[in-house]
N, C-alpha and C positions, 0 to 999 in steps of 0.2 A: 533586548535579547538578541536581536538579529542587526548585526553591521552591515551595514552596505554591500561590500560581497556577498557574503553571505546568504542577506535578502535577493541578490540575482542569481545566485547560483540553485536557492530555495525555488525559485520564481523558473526558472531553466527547469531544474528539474520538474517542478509541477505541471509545464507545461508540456514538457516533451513522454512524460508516464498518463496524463490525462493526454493526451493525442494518440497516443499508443492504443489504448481500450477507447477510442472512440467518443469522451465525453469531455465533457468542460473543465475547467479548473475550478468553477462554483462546484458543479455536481460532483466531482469527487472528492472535493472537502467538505460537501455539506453531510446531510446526514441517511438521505434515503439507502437502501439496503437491499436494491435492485442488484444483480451481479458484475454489469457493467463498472457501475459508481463503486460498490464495494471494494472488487476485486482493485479495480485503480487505487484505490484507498490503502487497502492493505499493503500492495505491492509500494506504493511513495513512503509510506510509514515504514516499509522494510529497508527500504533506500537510504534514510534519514538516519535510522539506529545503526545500519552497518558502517556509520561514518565515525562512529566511538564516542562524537563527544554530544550526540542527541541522546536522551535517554526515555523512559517511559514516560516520565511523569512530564519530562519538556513535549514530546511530542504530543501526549493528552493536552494540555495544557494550551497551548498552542491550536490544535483542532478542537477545543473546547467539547473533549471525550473524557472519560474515567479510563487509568492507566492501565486498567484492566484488559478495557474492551482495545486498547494498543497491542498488548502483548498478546492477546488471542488473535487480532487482526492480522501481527506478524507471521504471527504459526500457523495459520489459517495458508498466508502466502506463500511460506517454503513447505508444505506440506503439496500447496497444489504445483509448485514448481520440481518437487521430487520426483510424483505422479506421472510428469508429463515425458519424461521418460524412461518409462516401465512400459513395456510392452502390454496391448489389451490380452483379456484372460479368452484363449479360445471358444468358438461358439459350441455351444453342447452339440450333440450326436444326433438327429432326428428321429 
C-alpha cells in the first residue's frame, strides 16, 4: 500500500503531529481515547485525507478502525480547529 516515500513521509508526519500533542507514535495510533492520543489521532487522520489520495476506508484500514469512526475523527478535528478562533463567549453579569 505504502512505497518507500511514502512510508517516510507517513513516518515524518506521525512523528512530527504525535510530538506536537506531546505523545508517542504508538499512543496515538493505538486506541486509548484520552484527549491527548485522540486529539493527535484525529488531527494525523485529517492530515492524510487532505492529501486526496488517502481515503476513509484506506486510512481505517491502515489504523485498524471502522471508516466511520475516521470520518467522525476528521470532523471532530476541524470542528476543534474552527473553535479555536472564535472568540470566548463573555462572562455573565454578577
Amino acid at each position: 500500500m505504502l512505497d518507500r516515500l511514502a512510508a517516510r513521509d507517513f513516518l515524518e508526519d506521525a512523528t512530527r503531529i504525535a510530538t506536537l500533542y506531546r505523545v508517542t507514535v504508538e499512543e496515538m495510533m493505538g486506541r486509548d481515547r484520552h484527549r491527548p492520543m485522540a486529539y493527535a489521532r484525529h488531527h494525523f487522520w485529517a492530515e492524510l485525507y487532505s492529501r486526496g489520495h488517502w481515503s476513509y476506508p484506506a486510512i481505517a484500514k491502515l489504523c485498524d478502525v471502522d471508516h466511520t469512526t475516521v470520518f467522525h475523527g476528521i470532523a471532530a478535528h476541524h470542528q476543534r480547529q474552527n473553535h479555536e478562533h472564535e472568540p470566548s463567549p463573555p462572562l455573565p453579569a454578577p
